[in-house]
NUMI-191940 format. One record per residue (C-alpha): x, y, z; residue number from 1; residue in one letter. Coordinates in nm, 4 decimals, always signed. Layout:
N
+----------+----------+----------+-------+------+
!        u !        v !        w ! marlo ! voke !
+----------+----------+----------+-------+------+
!        X !        Y !        Z !   NUM !    a !
...
+----------+----------+----------+-------+------+
***
This chain:
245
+----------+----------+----------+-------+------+
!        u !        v !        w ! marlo ! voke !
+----------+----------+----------+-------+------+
!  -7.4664 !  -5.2571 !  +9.2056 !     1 !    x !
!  -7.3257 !  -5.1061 !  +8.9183 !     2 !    x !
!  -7.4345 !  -5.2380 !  +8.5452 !     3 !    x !
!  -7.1040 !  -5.0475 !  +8.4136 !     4 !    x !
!  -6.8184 !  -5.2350 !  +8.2294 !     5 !    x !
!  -6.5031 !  -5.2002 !  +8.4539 !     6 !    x !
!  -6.2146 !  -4.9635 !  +8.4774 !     7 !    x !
!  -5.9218 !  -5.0536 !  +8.2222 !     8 !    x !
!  -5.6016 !  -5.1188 !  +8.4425 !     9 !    x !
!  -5.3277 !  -4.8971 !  +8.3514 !    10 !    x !
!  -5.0152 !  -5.0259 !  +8.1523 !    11 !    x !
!  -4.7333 !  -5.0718 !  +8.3647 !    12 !    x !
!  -4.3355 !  -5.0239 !  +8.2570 !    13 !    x !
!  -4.0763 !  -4.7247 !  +8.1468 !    14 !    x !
!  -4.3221 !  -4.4287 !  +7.9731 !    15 !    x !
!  -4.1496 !  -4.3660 !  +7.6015 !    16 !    x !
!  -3.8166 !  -4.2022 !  +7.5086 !    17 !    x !
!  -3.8509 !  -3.8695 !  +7.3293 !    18 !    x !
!  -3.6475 !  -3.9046 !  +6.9989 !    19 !    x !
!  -3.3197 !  -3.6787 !  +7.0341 !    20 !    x !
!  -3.3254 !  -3.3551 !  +6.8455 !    21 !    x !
!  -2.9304 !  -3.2619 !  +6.8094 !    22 !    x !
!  -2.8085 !  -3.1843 !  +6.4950 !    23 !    x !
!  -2.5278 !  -3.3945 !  +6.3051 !    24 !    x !
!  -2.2080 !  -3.3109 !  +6.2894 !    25 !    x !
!  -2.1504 !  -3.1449 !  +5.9663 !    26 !    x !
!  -1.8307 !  -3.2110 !  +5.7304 !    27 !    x !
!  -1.5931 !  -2.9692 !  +5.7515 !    28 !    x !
!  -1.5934 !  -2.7156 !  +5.4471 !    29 !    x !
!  -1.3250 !  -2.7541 !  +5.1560 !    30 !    x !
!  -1.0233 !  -2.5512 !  +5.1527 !    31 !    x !
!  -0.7766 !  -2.4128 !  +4.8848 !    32 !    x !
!  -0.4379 !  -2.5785 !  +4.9028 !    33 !    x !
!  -0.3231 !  -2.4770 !  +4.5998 !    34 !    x !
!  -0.3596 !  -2.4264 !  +4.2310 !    35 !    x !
!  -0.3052 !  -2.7112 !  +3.9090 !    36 !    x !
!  -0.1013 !  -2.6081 !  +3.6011 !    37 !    x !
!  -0.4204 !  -2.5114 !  +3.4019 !    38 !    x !
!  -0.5568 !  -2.2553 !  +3.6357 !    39 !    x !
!  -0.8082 !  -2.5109 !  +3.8720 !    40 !    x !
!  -0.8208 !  -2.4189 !  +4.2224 !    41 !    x !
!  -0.7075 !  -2.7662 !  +4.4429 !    42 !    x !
!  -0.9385 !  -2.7983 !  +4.7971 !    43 !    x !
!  -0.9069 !  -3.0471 !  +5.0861 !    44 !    x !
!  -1.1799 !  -3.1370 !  +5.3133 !    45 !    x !
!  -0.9729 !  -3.3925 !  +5.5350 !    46 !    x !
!  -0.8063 !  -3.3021 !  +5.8490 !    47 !    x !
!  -0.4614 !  -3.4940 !  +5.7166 !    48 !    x !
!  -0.2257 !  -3.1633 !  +5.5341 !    49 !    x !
!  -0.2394 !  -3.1980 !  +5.1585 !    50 !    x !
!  +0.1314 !  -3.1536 !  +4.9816 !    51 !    x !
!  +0.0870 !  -2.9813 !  +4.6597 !    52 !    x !
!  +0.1812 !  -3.0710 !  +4.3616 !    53 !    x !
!  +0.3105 !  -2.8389 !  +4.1485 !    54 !    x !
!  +0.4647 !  -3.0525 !  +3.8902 !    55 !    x !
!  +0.3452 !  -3.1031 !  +3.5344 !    56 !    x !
!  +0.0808 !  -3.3637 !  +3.4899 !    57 !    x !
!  +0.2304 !  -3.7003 !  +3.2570 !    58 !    x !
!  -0.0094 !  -3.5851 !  +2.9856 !    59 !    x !
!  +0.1525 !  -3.1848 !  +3.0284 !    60 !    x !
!  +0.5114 !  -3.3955 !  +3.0330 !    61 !    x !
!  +0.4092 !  -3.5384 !  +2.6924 !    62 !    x !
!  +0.2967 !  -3.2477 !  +2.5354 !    63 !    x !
!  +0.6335 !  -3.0157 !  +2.6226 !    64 !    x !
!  +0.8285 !  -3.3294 !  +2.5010 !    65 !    x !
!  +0.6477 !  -3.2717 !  +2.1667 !    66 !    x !
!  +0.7984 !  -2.9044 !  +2.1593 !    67 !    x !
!  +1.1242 !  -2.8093 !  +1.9482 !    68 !    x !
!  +1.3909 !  -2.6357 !  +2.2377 !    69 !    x !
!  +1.4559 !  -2.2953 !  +2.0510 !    70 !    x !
!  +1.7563 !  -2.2096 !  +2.1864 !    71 !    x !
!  +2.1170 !  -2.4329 !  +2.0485 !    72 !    x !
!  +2.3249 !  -2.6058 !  +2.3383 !    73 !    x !
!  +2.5541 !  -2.3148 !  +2.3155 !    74 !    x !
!  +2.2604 !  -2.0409 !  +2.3613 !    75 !    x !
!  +2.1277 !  -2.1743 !  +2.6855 !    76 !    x !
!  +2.1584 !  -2.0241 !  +3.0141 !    77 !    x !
!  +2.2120 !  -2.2251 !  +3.3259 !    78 !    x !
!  +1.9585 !  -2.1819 !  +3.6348 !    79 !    x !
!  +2.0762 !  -1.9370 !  +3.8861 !    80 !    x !
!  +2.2518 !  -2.0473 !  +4.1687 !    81 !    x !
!  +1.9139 !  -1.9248 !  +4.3420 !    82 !    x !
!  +1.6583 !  -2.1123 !  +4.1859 !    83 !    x !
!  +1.7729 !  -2.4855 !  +4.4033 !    84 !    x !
!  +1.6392 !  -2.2578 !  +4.7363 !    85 !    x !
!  +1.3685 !  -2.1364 !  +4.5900 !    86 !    x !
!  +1.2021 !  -2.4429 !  +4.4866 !    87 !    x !
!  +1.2683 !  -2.5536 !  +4.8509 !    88 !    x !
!  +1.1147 !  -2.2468 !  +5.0251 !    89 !    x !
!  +0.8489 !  -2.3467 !  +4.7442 !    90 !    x !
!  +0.7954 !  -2.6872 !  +4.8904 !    91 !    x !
!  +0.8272 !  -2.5905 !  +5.3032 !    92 !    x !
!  +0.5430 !  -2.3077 !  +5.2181 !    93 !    x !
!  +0.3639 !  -2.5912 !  +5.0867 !    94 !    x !
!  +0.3587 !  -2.8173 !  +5.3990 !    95 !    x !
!  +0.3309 !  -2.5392 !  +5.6322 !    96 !    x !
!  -0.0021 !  -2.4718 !  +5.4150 !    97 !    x !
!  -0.0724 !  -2.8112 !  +5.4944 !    98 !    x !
!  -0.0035 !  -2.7649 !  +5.8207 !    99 !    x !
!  -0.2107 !  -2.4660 !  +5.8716 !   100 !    x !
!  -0.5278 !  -2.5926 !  +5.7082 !   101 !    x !
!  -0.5058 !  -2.9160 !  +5.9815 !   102 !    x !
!  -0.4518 !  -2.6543 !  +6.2488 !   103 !    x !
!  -0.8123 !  -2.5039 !  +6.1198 !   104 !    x !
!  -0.6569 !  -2.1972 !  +5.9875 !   105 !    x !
!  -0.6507 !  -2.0226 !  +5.6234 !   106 !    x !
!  -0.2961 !  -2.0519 !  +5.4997 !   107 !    x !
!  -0.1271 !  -1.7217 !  +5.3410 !   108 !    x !
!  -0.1734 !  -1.6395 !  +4.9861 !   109 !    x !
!  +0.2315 !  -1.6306 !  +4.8686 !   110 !    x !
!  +0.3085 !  -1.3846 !  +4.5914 !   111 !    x !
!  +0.4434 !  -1.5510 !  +4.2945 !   112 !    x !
!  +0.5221 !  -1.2369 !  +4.1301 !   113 !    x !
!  +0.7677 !  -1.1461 !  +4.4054 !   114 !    x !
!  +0.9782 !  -1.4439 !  +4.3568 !   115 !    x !
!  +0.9717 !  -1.4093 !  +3.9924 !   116 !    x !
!  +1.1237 !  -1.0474 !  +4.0113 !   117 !    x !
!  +1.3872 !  -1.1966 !  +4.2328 !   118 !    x !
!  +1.4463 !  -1.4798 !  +4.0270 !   119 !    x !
!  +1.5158 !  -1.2254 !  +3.7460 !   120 !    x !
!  +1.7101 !  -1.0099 !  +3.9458 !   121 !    x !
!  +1.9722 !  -1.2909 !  +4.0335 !   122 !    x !
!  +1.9826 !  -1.3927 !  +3.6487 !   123 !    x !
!  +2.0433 !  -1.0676 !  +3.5652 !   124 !    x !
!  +2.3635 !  -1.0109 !  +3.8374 !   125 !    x !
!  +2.5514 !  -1.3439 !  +3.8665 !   126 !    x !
!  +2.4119 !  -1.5309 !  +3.5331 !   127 !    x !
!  +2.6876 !  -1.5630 !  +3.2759 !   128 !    x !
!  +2.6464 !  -1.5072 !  +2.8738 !   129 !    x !
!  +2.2891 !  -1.3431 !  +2.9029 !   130 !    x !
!  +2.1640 !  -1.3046 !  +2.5573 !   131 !    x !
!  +2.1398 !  -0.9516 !  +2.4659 !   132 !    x !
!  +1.8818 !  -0.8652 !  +2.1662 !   133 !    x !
!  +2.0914 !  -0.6440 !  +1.8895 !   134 !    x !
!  +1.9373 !  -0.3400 !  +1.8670 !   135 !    x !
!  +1.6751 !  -0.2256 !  +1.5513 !   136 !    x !
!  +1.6045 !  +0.1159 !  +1.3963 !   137 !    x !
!  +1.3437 !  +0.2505 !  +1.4811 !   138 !    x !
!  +1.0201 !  +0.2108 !  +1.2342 !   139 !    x !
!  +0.9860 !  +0.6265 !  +1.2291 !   140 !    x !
!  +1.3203 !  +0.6835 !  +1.1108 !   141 !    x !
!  +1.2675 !  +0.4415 !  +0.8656 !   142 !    x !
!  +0.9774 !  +0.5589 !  +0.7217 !   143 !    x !
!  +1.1091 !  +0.9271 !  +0.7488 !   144 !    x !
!  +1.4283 !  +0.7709 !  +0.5020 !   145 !    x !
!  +1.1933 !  +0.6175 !  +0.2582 !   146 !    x !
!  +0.9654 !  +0.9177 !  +0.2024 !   147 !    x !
!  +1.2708 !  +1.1439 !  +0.1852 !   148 !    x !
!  +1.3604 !  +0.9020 !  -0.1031 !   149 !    x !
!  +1.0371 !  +0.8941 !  -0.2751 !   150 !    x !
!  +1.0610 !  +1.2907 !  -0.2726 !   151 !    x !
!  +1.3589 !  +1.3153 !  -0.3918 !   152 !    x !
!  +1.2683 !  +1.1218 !  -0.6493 !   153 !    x !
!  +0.9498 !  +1.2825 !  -0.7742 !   154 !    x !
!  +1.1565 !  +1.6060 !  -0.7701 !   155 !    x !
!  +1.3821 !  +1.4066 !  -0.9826 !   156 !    x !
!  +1.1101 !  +1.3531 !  -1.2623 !   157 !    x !
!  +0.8804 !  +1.6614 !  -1.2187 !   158 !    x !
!  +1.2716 !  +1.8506 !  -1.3319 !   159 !    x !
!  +1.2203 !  +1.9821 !  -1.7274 !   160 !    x !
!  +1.5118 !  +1.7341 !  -1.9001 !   161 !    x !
!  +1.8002 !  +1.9426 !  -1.9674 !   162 !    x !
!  +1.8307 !  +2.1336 !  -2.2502 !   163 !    x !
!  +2.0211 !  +1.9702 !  -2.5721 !   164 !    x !
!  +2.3128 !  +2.1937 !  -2.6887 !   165 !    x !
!  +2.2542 !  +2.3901 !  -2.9858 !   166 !    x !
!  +2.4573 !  +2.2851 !  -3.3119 !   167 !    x !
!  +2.7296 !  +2.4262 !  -3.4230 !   168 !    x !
!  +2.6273 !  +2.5737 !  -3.7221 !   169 !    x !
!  +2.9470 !  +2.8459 !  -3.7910 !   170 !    x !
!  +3.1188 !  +2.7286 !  -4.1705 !   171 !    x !
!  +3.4593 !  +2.6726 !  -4.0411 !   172 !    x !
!  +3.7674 !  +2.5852 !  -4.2547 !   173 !    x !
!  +4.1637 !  +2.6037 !  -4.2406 !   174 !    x !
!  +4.4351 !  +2.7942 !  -4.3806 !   175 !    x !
!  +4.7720 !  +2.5863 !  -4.4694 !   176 !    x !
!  +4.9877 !  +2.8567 !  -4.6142 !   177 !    x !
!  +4.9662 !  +3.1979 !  -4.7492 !   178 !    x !
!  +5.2655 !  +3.2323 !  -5.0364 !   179 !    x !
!  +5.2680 !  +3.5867 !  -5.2807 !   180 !    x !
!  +5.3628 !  +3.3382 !  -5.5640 !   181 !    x !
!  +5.1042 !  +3.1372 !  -5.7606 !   182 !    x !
!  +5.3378 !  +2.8892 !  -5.8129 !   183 !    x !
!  +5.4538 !  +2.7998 !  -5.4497 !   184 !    x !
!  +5.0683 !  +2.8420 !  -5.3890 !   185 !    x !
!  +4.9984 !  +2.5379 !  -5.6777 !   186 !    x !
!  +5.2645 !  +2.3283 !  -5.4964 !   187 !    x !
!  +5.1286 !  +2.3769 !  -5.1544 !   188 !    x !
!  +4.7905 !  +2.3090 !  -5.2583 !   189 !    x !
!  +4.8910 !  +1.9914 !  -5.4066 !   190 !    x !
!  +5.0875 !  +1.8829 !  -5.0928 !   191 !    x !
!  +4.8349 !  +1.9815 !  -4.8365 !   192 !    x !
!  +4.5655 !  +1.7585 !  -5.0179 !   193 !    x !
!  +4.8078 !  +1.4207 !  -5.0655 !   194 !    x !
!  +4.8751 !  +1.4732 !  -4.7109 !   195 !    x !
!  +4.5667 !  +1.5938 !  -4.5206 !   196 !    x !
!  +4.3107 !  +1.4101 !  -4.8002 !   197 !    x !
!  +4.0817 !  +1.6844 !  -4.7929 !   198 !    x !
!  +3.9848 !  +1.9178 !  -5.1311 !   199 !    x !
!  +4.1371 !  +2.2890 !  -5.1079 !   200 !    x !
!  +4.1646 !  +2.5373 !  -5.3125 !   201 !    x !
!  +4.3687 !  +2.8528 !  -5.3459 !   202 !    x !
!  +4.2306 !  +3.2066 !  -5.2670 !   203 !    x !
!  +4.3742 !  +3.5153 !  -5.3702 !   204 !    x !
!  +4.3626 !  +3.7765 !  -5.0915 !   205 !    x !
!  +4.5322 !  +4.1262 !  -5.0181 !   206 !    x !
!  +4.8453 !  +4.0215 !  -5.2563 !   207 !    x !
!  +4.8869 !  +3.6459 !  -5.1563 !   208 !    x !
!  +4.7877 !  +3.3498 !  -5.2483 !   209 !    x !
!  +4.5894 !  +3.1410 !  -4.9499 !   210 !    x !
!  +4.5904 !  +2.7708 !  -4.9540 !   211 !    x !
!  +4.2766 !  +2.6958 !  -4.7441 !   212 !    x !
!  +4.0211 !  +2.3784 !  -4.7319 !   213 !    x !
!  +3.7563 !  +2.4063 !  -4.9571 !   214 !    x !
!  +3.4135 !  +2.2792 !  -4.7646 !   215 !    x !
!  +3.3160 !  +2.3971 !  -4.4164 !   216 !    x !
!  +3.3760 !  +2.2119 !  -4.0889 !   217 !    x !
!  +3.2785 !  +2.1644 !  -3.7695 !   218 !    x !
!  +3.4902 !  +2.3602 !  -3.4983 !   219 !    x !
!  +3.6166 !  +2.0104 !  -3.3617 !   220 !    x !
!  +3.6896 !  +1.8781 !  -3.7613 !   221 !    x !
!  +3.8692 !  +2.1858 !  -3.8022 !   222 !    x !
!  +4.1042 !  +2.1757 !  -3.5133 !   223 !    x !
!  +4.1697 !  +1.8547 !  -3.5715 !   224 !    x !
!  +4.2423 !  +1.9164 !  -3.8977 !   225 !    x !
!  +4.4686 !  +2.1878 !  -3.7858 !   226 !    x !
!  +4.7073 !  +1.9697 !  -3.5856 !   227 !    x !
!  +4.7349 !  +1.7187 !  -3.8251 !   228 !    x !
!  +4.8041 !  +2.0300 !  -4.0768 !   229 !    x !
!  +5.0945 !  +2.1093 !  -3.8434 !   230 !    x !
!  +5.2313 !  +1.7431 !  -3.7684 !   231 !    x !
!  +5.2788 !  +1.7226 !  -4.1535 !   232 !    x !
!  +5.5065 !  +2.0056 !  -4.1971 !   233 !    x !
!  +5.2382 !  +2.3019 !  -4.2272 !   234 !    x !
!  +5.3264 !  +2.5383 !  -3.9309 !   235 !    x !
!  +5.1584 !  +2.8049 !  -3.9788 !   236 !    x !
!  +4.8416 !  +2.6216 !  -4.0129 !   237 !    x !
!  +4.5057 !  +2.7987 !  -3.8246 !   238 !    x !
!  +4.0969 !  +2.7227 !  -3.8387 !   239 !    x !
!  +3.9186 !  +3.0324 !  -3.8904 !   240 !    x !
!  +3.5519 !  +3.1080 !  -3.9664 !   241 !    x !
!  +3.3834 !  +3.1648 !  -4.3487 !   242 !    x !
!  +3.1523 !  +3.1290 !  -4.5779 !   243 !    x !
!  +3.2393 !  +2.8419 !  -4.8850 !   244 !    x !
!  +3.3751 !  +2.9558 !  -5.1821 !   245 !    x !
+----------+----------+----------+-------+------+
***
């Protein structure tokens, strides 16, 4: 007989599940829809399409309200007639982005630049009363003006100042009358001073008797002195050139 405790009975029932080892689903990665008005990139992670928005924000709408238009009501161009379909083809290339990114796929990356260039284009062909910008001179040619002033200039006052005209220093006087008689001589003398108010005196010469001023002139006195000599009767009158007696 056997002293031995006894056998334990083995547990009955279902033997243990093994935990399950597949993974979790994970999220789907974000995608790039689109792009804000300060440069952020906008992503969806949801399978629904995301519409972008490519308006201003309230707070942008606030700020451009605070902004002075430059341009008068008469300066300002309207839209071309082409800009209406290109804000649609705008939005439909937005929901068939949205489309595409539900569908699993990348959308296309559209090139802004392109439609710009067109946009431009069309303004430029059909838009009515484009402002023009008025031509300017060129900054070399106006440089090359001013230094050919300056030059000028310093040529102007390096120049020696002219030289003053030398005086007239030549004694000149005038002859009235020439008589062979003292007496007519006496006579004219007296006249010629009464009338011309200037001293004279009578010089005898070669057989006459010459009534001439006394003091020396200028040559512009004298010739002056000479017309008036004639004017008053004395027409033989003349300026000549001599020393003061």
């Amino acid at each position: 007989m056997s002293t031995g405790s006894p056998a334990s009975p083995m547990p009955t029932g279902h033997p243990p599940t093994p935990a399950s080892t597949t993974p979790a689903p994970a999220p789907p990665s974000p995608t790039t829809v689109g792009t804000t008005s300060s440069g952020g990139a906008i992503r969806s992670t949801g399978t629904t399409p995301t519409v972008v928005d490519s308006s201003p924000s309230a707070d942008a709408r606030e700020v451009l309200a605070t902004i002075p238009e430059p341009l008068s009501p008469n300066e300002r161009v309207a839209p071309p007639a082409g800009a209406a379909a290109g804000s649609a083809t705008a939005a439909g290339a937005a929901t068939a982005a949205g489309a595409a990114t539900a569908a699993g796929t990348r959308p296309a990356t559209r090139d802004t630049n392109a439609v710009a260039d067109t946009s431009l284009d069309r303004a430029s062909e059909g838009a009515p009363d484009v402002p023009i910008p008025e031509a300017t001179q060129p900054l070399g040619d106006r440089i090359g003006a001013l230094a050919a002033a300056l030059t000028a200039d310093s040529i102007r006052r390096a120049a020696p100042p002219p030289a003053a005209p030398m005086a007239d220093t030549t004694c000149w006087r005038v002859q009235v009358a020439a008589p062979n008689e003292r007496t007519k001589a006496d006579a004219m003398r007296s006249a010629a001073e009464s009338q011309l108010l200037v001293p004279m005196v009578i010089e005898a010469e070669q057989g006459l008797h010459k009534v001439r001023t006394r003091d020396c002139l200028t040559m512009a006195g004298a010739d002056s002195l000479k017309r008036r000599a004639i004017v008053t009767g004395f027409q033989g009158a003349f300026r000549f050139s001599g020393k003061k007696p």
